[in-house]
C-alpha positions in Angstrom: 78.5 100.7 104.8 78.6 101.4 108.5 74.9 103.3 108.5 73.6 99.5 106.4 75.7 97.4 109.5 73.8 99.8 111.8 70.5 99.3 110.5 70.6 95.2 110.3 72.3 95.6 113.8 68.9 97.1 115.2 70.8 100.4 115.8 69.8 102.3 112.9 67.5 104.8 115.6 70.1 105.4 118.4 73.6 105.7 116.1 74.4 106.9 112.9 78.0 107.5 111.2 78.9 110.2 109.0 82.0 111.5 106.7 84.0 114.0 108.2 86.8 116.4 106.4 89.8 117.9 108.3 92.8 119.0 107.9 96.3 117.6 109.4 96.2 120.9 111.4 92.9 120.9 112.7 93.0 117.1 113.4 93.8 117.7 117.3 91.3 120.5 117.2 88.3 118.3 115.9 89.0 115.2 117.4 88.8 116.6 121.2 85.5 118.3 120.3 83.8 115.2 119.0 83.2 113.8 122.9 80.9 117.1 123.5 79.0 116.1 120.5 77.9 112.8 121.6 80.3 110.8 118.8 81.1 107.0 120.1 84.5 107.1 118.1 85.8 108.0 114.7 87.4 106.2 112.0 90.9 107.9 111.1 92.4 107.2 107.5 94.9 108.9 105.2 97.0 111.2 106.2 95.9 111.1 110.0 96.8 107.4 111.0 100.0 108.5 113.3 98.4 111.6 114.3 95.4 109.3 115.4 98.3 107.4 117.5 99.7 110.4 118.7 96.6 112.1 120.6 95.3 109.1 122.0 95.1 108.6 126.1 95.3 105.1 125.6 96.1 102.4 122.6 96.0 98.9 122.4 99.4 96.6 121.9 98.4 96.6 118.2 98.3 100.2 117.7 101.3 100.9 119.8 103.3 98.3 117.9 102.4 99.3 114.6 102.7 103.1 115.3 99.4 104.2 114.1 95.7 103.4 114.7 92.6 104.0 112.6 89.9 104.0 115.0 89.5 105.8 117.9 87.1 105.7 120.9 85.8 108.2 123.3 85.0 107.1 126.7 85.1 108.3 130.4 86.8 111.3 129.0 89.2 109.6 127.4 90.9 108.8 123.6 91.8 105.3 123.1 93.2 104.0 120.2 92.8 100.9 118.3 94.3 99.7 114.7 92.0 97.4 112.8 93.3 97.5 109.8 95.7 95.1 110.5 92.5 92.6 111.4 91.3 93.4 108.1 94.5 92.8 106.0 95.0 89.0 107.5 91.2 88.6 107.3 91.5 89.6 103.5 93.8 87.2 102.4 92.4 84.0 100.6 95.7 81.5 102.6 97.5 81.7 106.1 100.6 84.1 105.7 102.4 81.7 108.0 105.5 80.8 106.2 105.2 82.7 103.1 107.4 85.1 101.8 105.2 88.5 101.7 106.4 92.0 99.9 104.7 95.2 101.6 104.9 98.3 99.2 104.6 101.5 101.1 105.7 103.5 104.4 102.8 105.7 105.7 99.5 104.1 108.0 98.3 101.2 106.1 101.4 99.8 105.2 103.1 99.9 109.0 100.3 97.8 109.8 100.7 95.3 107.1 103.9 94.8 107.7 103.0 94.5 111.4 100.4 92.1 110.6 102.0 89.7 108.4 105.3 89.5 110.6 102.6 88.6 113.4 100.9 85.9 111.3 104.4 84.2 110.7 105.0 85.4 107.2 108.9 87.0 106.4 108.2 90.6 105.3 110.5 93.1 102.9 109.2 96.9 102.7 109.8 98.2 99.3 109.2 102.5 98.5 110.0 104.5 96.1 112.2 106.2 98.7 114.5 104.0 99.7 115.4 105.3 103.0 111.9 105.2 104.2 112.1 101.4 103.2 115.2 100.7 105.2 113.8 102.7 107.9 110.5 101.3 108.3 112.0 97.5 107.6 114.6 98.1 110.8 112.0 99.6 112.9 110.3 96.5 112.3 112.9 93.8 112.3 111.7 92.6 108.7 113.6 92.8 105.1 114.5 95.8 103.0 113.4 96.0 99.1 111.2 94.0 96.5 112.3 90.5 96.8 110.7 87.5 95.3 107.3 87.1 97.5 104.3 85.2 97.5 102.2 87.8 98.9 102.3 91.5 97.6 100.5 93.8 99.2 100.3 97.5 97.7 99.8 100.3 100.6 100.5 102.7 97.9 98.7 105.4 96.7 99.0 104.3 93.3 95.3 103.9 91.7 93.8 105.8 94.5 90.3 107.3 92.7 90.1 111.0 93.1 87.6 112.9 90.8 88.8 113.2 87.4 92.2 110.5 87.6 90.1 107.6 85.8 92.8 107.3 84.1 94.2 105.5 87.2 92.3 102.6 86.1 92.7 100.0 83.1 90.1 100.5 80.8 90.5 102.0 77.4 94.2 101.5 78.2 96.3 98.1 77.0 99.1 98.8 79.9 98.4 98.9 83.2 100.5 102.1 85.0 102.0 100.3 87.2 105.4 101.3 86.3 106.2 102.6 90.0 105.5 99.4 91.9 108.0 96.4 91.4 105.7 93.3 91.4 105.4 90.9 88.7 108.5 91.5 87.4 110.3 91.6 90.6 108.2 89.0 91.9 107.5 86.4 89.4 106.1 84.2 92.3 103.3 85.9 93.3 100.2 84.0 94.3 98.2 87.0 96.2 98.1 90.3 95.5 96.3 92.4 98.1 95.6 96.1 96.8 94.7 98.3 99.8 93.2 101.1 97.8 89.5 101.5 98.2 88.6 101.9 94.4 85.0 101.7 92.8 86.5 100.3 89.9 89.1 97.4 89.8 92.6 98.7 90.3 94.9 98.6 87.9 97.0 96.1 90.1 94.0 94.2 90.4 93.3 93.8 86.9 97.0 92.9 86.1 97.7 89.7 89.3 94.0 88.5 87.2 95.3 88.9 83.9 98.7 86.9 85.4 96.5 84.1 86.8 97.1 85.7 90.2 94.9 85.6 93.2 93.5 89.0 93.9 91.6 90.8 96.5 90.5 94.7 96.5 90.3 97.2 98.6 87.3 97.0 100.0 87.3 93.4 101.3 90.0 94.8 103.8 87.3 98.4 104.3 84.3 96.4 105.3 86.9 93.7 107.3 88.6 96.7 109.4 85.5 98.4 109.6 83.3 95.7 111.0 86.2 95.2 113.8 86.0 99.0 114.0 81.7 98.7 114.9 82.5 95.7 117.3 85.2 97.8 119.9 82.3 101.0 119.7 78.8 98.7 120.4 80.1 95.4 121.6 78.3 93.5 119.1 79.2 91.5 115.9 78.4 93.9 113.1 77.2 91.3 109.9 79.9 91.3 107.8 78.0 90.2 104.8 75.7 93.7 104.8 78.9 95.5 104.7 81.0 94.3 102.2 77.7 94.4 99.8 76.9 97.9 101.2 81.0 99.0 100.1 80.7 97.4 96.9 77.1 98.9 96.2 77.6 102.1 93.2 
């Protein structure tokens, strides 16, 4: 996605952007060395968003708000931190959240900046997880609503239908009931009009095939990875990446 954005960007021969593996304790480790290897900035997901946060020199008032960042930026000898993924989520969704009720299901990276995102936009926010003390704790940190109440926007920062090699499963077909049996949304929820799954899934999501089957708006994963990663290309090179290349270059087999 980001080597296609690259390329159409006239970049192709100067950068390039590659996967990169690590552990939570070698995180610190790797990410200082990067500098000395000429890397521009990384993109930090799951489990390392806080972490990401936490070694940073600097951060922007997103990041520091939310309490985690995905993308970081080596410069002058310094780590600055920046959280686009909260760019991507409002970008995602199909309405304004302004006004709307909005349920955010989750505690770790993703769903901090949801929640973050959609109080900013206007929209009143309730955290629901499985744990409910993490719910409680992440709605008071926040100043927004505890548990699954009746919401208009659902927005899953689960794991739940995450794609790992051999869980297909996970996913719908061959199967007449979605497992969705640990997330409280349509029944909870019978008000829903989007549902935003934040998993990055090849396949439509079970969630994603259940708000469809209930008439309900829904929008995948990936419109929010090429959304947060676009912004992520525009604080390295300064330029508008094309937005268009990427989200066909994420949805490409």
């Amino acid at each position: 996605m980001h080597s296609a954005a690259l390329a159409a960007m006239g970049l192709g021969g100067e950068w390039t952007y590659e996967a990169i593996e690590v552990s939570a304790e070698g995180f610190d480790e790797l990410v200082r060395s990067l500098p000395a290897r000429d890397f521009a900035g990384v993109n930090v997901t799951i489990p390392h968003k806080l972490r990401a946060l936490a070694i940073a020199d600097d951060a922007s008032d997103a990041a520091r708000e939310i309490g985690a960042a995905n993308t970081l930026t080596f410069a002058h000898g310094r780590i600055a931190a920046e959280n686009t993924d909260a760019e991507g989520i409002i970008g995602s969704l199909p309405c304004s959240p302004e006004g709307k009720s909005a349920l955010v299901m989750g505690a770790g990276g993703s769903a901090r900046a949801a929640i973050w995102a959609l109080r900013e936009a206007g929209a009143q926010v309730s955290v629901w997880n499985r744990t409910e003390s993490k719910a409680r704790a992440l709605a008071s940190e926040f100043g927004v609503g505890a548990g699954a109440r009746p919401s208009e926007i659902v927005v899953n920062a689960t794991s739940v239908g995450l794609e790992s090699p051999g869980t297909e499963g996970q996913h719908l077909s061959g199967r007449r009931v979605p497992n969705l049996k640990h997330l409280p949304v349509f029944d909870d929820c019978p008000q829903v009009e989007v549902v935003l799954d934040l998993v990055y899934a090849s396949k439509e999501t079970d969630l994603i095939l259940a708000a469809k089957a209930a008439d309900v708006i829904a929008v995948g994963g990936l419109e929010v990875l090429a959304r947060q990663g676009a912004a992520s290309l525009r604080v390295w090179t300064g330029k508008d990446p094309p937005l268009e290349t990427m989200r066909r270059a994420a949805e490409a087999p």
